[in-house]
C-alpha positions in Angstrom: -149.4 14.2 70.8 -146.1 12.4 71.6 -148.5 9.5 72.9 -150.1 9.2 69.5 -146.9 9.0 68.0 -145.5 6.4 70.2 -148.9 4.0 69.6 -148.2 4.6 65.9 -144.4 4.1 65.8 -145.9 0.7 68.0 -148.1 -0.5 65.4 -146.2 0.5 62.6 -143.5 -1.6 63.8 -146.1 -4.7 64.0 -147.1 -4.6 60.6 -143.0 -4.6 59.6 -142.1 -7.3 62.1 -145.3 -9.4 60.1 -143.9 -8.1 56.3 -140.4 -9.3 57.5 -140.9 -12.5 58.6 -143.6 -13.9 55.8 -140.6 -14.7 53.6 -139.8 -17.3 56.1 -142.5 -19.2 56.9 -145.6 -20.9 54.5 -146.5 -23.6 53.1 -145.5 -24.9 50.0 -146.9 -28.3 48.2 -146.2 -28.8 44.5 -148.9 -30.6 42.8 -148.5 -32.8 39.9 -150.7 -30.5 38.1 -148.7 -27.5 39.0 -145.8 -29.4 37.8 -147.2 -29.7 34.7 -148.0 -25.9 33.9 -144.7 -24.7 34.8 -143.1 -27.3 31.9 -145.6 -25.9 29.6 -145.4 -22.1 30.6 -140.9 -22.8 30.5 -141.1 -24.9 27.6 -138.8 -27.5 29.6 -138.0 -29.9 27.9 -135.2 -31.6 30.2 -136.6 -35.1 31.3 -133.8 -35.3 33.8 -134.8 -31.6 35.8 -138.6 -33.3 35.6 -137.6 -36.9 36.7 -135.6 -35.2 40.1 -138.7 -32.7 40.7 -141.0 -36.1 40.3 -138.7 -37.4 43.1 -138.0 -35.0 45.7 -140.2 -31.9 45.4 -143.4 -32.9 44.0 -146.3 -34.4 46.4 -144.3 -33.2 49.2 -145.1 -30.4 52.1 -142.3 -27.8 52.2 -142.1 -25.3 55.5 -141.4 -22.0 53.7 -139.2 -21.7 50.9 -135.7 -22.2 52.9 -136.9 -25.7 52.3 -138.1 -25.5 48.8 -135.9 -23.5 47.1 -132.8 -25.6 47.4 -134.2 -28.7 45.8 -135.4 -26.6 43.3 -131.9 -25.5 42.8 -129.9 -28.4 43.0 -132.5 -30.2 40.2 -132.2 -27.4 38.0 -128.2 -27.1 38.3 -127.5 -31.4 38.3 -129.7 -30.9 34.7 -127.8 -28.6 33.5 -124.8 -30.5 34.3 -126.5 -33.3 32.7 -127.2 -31.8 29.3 -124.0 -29.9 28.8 -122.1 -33.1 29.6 -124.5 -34.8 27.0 -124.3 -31.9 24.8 -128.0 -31.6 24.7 -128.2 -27.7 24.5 -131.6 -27.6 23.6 -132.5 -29.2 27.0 -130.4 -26.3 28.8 -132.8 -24.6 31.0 -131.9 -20.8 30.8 -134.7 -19.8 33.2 -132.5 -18.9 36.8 -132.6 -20.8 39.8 -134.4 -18.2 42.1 -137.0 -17.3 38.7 -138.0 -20.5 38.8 -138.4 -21.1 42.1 -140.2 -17.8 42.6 -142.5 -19.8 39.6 -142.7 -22.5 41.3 -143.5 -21.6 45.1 -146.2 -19.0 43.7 -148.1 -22.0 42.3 -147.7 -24.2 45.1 -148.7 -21.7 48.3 -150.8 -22.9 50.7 -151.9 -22.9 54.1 -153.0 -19.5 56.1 -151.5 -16.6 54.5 -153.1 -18.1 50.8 -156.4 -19.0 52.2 -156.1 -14.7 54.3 -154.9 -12.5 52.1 -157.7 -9.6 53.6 -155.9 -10.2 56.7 -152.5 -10.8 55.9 -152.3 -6.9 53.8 -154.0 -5.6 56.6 -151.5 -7.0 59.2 -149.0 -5.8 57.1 -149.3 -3.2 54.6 -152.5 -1.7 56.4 -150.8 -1.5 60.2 -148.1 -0.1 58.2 -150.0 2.7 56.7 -151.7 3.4 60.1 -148.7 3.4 62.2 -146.9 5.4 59.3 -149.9 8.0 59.9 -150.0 8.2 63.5 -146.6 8.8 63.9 -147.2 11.4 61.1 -150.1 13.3 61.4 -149.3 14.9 65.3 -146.7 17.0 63.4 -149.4 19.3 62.2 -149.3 20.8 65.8 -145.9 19.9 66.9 -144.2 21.6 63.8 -147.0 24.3 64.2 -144.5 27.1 63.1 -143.8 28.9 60.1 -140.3 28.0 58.3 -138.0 25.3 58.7 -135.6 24.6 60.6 -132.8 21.9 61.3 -135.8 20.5 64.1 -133.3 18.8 65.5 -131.9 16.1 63.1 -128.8 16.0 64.6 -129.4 15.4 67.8 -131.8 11.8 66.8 -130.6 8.6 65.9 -132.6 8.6 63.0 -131.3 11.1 61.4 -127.7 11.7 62.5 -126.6 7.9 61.1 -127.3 6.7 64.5 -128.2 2.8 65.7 -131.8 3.4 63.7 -130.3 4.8 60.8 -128.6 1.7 60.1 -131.5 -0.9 61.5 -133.0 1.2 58.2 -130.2 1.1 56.1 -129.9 -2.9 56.8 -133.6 -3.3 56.2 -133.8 -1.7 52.9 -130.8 -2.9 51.6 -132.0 -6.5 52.4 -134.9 -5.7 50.8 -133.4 -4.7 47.4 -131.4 -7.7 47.2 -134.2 -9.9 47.8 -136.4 -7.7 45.1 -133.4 -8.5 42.2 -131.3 -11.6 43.1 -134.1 -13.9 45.5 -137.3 -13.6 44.4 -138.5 -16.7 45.4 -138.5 -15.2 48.7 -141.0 -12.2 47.9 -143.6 -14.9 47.1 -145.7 -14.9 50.2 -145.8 -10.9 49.5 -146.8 -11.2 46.1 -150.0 -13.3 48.0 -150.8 -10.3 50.0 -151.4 -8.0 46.8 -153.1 -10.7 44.3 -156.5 -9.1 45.0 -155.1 -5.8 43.9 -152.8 -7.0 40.9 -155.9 -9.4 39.4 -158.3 -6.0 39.6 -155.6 -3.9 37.6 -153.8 -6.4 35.0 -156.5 -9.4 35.3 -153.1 -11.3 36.5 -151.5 -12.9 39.7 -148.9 -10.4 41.4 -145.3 -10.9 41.2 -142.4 -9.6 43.2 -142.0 -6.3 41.1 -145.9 -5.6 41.1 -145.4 -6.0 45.4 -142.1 -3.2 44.9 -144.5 -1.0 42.9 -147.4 -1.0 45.2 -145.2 -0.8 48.2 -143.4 2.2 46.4 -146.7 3.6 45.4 -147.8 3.1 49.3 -144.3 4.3 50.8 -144.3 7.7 48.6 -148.1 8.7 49.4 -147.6 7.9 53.2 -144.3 10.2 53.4 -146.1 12.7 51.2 -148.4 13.0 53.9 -145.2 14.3 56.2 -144.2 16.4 53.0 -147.7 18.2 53.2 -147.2 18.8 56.7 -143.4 20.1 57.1 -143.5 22.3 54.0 -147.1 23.0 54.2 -146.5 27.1 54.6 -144.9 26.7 50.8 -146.4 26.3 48.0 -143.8 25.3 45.6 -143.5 22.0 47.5 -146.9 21.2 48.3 -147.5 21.3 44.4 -144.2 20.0 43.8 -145.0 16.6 46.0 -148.3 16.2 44.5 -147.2 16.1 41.1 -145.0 13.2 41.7 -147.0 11.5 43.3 -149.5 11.9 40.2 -146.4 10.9 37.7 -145.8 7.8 40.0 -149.2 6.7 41.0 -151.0 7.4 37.7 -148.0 6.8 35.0 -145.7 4.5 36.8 -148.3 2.3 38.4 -152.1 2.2 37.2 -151.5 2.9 33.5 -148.7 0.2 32.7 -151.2 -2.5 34.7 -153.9 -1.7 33.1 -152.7 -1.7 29.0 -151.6 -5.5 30.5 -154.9 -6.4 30.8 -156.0 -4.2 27.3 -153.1 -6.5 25.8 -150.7 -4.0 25.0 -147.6 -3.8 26.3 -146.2 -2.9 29.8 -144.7 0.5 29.3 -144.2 3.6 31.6 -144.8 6.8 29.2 -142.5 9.1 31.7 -139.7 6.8 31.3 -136.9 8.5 29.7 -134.0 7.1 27.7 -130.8 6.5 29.4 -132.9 6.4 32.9 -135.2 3.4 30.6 -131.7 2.1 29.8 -133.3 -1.2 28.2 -135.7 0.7 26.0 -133.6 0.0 22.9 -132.7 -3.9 24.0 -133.4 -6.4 21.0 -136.4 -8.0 23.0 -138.0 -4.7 23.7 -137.6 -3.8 20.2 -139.4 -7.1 18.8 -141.9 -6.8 21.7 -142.7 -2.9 20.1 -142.7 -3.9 16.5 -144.9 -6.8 17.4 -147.6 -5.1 19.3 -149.0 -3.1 15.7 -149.7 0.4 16.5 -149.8 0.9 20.1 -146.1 -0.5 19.8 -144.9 2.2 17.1 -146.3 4.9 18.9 -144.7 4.1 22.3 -141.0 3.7 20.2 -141.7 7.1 18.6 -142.9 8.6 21.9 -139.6 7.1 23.6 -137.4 8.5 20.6 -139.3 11.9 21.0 -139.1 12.1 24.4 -135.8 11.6 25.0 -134.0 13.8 21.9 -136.9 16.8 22.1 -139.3 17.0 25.0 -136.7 16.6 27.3 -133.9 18.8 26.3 -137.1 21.6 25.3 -138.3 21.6 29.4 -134.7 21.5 30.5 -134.3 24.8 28.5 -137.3 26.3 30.0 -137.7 24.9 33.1 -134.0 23.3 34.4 -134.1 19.5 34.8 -136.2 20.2 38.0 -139.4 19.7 35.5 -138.4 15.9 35.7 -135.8 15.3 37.9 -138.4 16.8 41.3 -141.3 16.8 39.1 -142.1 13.8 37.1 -139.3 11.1 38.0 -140.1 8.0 40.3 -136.8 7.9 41.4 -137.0 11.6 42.2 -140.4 11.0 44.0 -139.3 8.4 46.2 -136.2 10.3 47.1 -138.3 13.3 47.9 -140.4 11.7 50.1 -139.3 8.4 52.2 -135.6 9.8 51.7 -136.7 13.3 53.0 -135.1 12.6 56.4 -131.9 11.5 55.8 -131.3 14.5 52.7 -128.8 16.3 55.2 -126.6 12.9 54.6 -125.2 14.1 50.9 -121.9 15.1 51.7 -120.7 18.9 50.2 -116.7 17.8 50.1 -114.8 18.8 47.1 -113.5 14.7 46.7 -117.3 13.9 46.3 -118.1 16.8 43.8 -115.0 15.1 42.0 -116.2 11.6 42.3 -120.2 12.5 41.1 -118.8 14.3 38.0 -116.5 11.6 37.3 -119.2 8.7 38.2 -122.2 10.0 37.2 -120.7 10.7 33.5 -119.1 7.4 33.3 -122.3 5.5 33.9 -124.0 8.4 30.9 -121.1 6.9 28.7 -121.8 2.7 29.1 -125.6 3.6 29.2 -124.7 5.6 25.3 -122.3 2.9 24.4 -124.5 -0.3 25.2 -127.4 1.1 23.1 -125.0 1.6 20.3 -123.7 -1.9 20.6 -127.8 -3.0 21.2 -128.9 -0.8 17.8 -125.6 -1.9 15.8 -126.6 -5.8 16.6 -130.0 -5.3 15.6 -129.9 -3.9 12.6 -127.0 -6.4 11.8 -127.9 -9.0 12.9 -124.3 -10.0 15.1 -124.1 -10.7 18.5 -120.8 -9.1 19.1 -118.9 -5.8 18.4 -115.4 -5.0 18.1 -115.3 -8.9 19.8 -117.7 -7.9 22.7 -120.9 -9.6 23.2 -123.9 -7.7 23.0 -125.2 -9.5 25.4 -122.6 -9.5 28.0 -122.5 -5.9 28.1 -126.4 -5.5 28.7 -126.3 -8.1 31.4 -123.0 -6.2 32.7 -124.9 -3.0 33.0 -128.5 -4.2 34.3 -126.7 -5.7 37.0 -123.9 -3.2 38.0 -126.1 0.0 37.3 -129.6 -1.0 37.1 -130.0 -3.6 40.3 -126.9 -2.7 42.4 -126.3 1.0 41.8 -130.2 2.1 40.8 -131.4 -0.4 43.6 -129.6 -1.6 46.4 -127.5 1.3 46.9 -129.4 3.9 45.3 -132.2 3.7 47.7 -131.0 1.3 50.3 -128.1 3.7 51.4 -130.4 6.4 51.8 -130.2 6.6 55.6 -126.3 6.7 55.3 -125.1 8.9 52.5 -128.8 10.6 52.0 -131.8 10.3 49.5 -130.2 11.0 46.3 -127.0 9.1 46.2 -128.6 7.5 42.5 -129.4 10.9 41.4 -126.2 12.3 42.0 -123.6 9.8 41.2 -125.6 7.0 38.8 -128.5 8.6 36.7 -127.5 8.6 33.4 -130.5 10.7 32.5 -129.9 13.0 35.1 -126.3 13.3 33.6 -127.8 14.1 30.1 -130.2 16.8 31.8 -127.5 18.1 33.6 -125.2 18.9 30.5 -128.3 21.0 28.8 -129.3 22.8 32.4 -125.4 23.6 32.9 -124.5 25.7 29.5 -128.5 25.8 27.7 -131.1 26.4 30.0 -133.5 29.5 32.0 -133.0 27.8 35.1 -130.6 29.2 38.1 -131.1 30.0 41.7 -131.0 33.6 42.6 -129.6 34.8 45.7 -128.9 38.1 48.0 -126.0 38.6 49.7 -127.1 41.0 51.9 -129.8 38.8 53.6 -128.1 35.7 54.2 -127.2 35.3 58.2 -124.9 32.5 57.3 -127.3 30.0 59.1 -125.9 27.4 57.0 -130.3 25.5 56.5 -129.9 25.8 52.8 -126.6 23.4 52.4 -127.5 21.2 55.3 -130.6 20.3 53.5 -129.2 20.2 49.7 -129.6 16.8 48.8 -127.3 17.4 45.9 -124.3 18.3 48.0 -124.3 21.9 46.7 -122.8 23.9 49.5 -125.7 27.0 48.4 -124.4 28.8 51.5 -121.3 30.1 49.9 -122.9 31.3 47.0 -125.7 32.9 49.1 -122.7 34.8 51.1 -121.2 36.2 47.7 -125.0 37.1 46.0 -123.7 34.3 42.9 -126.7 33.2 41.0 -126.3 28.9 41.5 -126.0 27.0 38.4 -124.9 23.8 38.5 -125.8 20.3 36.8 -125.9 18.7 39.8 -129.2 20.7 41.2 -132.3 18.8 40.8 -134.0 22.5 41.7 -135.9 21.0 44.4 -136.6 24.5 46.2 -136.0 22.8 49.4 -133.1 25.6 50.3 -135.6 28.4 49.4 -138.1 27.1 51.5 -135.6 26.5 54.6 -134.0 30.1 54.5 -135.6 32.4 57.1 -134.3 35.0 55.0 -136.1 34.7 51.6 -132.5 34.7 49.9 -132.9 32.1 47.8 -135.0 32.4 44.5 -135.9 30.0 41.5 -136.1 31.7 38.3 -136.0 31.1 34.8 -134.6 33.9 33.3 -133.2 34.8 30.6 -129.5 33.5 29.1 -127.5 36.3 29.8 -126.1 36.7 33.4 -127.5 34.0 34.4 -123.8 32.6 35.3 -121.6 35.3 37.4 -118.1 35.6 35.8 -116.1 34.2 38.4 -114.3 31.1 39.4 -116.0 28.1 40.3 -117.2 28.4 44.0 -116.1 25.3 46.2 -117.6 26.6 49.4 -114.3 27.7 52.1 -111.7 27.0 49.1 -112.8 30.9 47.5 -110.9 34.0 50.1 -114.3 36.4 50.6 -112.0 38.8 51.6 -109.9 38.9 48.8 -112.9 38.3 46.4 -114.3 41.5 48.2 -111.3 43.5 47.5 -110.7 42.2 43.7 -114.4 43.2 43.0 
């Protein structure tokens, strides 16, 4: 079995070493006709940017998009220049520099990986997925017993923040920041999944339909290891299939394919603050514009965010979305799985989430005030802010770094739900209701727990569940995504999910901070 494992960590690691390096090689020629679509499809109007794209990009053979992108950049910037010199504001292009390189090097591919895509997904994406499974699958005999242990993460280096921890953690974040601030080089990947993007929307991929089949791929891959390592429970076997359902189905397929109906691109389990652009002037239009399909997907949004969801976090804790339904959740669930013994339990973190992860609930609150108070005014600015300026503010502080690069690029450092913790604004919101208005808590029994300490090594939400589980306190906290992982680690059968009723469901003592509370003198006060 270790052989199999080693030949699919091997291939695996081809089909990565491929997906790596595509951004850097290609060939790239910009036709005249090209040329001419992307002025149309822009509306550029800015003879100067066309005149320097006549002279030094167009007709000419660029190796990879190092090359390209930079003479793409420098005409776009020297017309800007131009025009705001000239005061010709109309001319301004407002389309970025790496946008409209990714626009242009996406019509201008040519050369191998164009005329193979078959071959190019399968010598990445495909040796991926069968690497991925090789290395996987053997578990089934090498994990062959019932209940979970620590199986030795601390003693591997991909799991104990070792020298492969942070090859990952550099890989992913890499990734990210390619995904939100270079797009231009994702093209050749967007060529790899054109097939897949033209069955589903009738349209060319771009670099954010490659990060949602690649998350799609990633989360049903490392379900597979889900499936195996908690396969004697239940809870999580149903638990991982749901979302991967909710991600596959709602977050993927359904949004692709009202593109090619010609409605618009919208992901129906997207919740308000999480779907912090929901209430964004252009979304707005884009709603009222589509006729009815529009109107019902802002009253579903409205809905679901001020009754569904504050309803199931009564009845059901914010597990029902946050390890049920989220994407975010999913992914963490899954690829992040390994690393969840990385979410540190100190009191200066617990002080730093509440303070963090509220903070970001109040911009998400105030921006959409400033967004709904501009649109039905008509200003731009509030209180002498620009509306504007805030938004791009917080989709580039919160939604690209924090929600992106960090959030699941740090995984392998500071474990799988570093977003979820100390940036989800929704999770904030469902955190308030599941604290003082909700069914939801974790039993536990004293008497059992043997102090083995598997319940707060594997609590991705830092909870230190161990010190309750010594005193018999029922665990409530906002912070608990009730992903059942601790119950189905304990060897003991101490910990319980319940939703019960209202009363008791919070033990009237102090806040427990793990060895801050004297279980001596809590013994003798009781």
């Amino acid at each position: 079995m270790q052989i199999i494992k080693k030949i699919g960590l091997f291939i695996f690691l081809i089909g990565l070493t491929v997906f790596t390096i595509l951004p850097f090689i290609g060939e790239f020629k910009v036709t005249p006709a090209t040329m001419d679509q992307i002025i149309r499809e822009k509306g550029i109007s800015s003879e100067f940017f066309i005149d320097r794209m006549q002279e030094n990009v167009v007709g000419k053979q660029f190796q990879g998009m190092l090359s390209l992108s930079p003479k793409i950049t420098q005409a776009l910037e020297a017309a800007n220049a131009q025009h705001r010199k000239n005061k010709e504001y109309k001319k301004i292009i407002y389309t970025g520099p790496h946008d409209l390189a990714a626009t242009v090097g996406k019509g201008s591919g040519s050369g191998f990986i164009v005329e193979n895509k078959g071959l190019m997904w399968f010598l990445t994406f495909g040796l991926g997925i069968i690497g991925a499974l090789l290395f996987i699958v053997p578990n089934v005999v090498l994990l062959g017993q019932k209940g979970i242990k620590n199986n030795g993460i601390y003693h591997e280096n991909a799991t104990n923040r070792g020298w492969i921890a942070w090859l990952v953690f550099v890989f992913l974040v890499s990734f990210y920041l390619v995904l939100y601030f270079r797009s231009e080089f994702a093209v050749n990947w967007t060529y790899l999944v054109d097939p897949i993007s033209e069955f589903l929307s009738g349209n060319p991929a771009g670099h954010w339909f490659v990060y949602g089949f690649m998350y799609c791929t990633v989360m049903t891959v490392m379900a597979v290891r889900m499936y195996i390592k908690y396969r004697h429970n239940m809870y999580q076997m149903v638990r991982t299939t749901s979302v991967l359902f909710f991600q596959i189905v709602f977050a993927f397929l359904i949004p692709e394919i009202m593109v090619r109906l010609q409605m618009p691109y919208y992901d129906f389990k997207n919740a308000f603050p999480l779907d912090y652009d929901f209430f964004f002037q252009w979304n707005l239009k884009s709603l009222l514009n589509s006729g009815g399909i529009g109107l019902f997907i802002l009253v579903w949004g409205i809905v679901l965010t001020l009754v569904i969801v504050p309803v199931m976090v009564y009845f059901f804790g914010k597990r029902w979305y946050c390890s049920w339904v989220c994407g975010c959740g999913g992914l963490a669930e899954t690829l992040g799985d390994p690393y969840r013994q990385h979410s540190s339990k100190s009191l200066f973190s617990w002080k730093v989430e509440r303070w963090l992860v509220h903070g970001v609930l109040v911009f998400a609150v105030g921006m959409t005030m400033m967004t709904l108070y501009s649109f039905f005014t008509e200003s731009g600015t509030v209180l002498g802010l620009k509306t504007q300026s805030v938004q791009n503010t917080y989709s580039l502080l919160i939604g690209a770094f924090f929600a992106g690069v960090i959030g699941t690029g740090f995984y392998p450092i500071f474990g799988n739900r570093v977003w979820c913790r100390f940036g989800c604004p929704l999770a904030a919101y469902l955190g308030f209701v599941q604290r003082f208005k909700s069914r939801f808590r974790i039993t536990t029994n004293g008497g059992q727990c043997i102090s083995c300490g598997n319940c707060s090594t594997y609590c991705e939400q830092g909870i230190d569940v161990r010190a309750y589980a010594q005193k018999g306190e029922n665990i409530v906290r906002s912070s608990c995504v009730g992903c059942g992982i601790c119950s189905a680690v304990c060897p003991r059968g101490v910990l319980k999910l319940e939703n019960g009723p209202l009363k008791g469901r919070i033990n009237p003592t102090e806040v427990l901070l793990g060895n801050d509370v004297d279980l001596m003198e809590l013994v003798n006060n009781k």
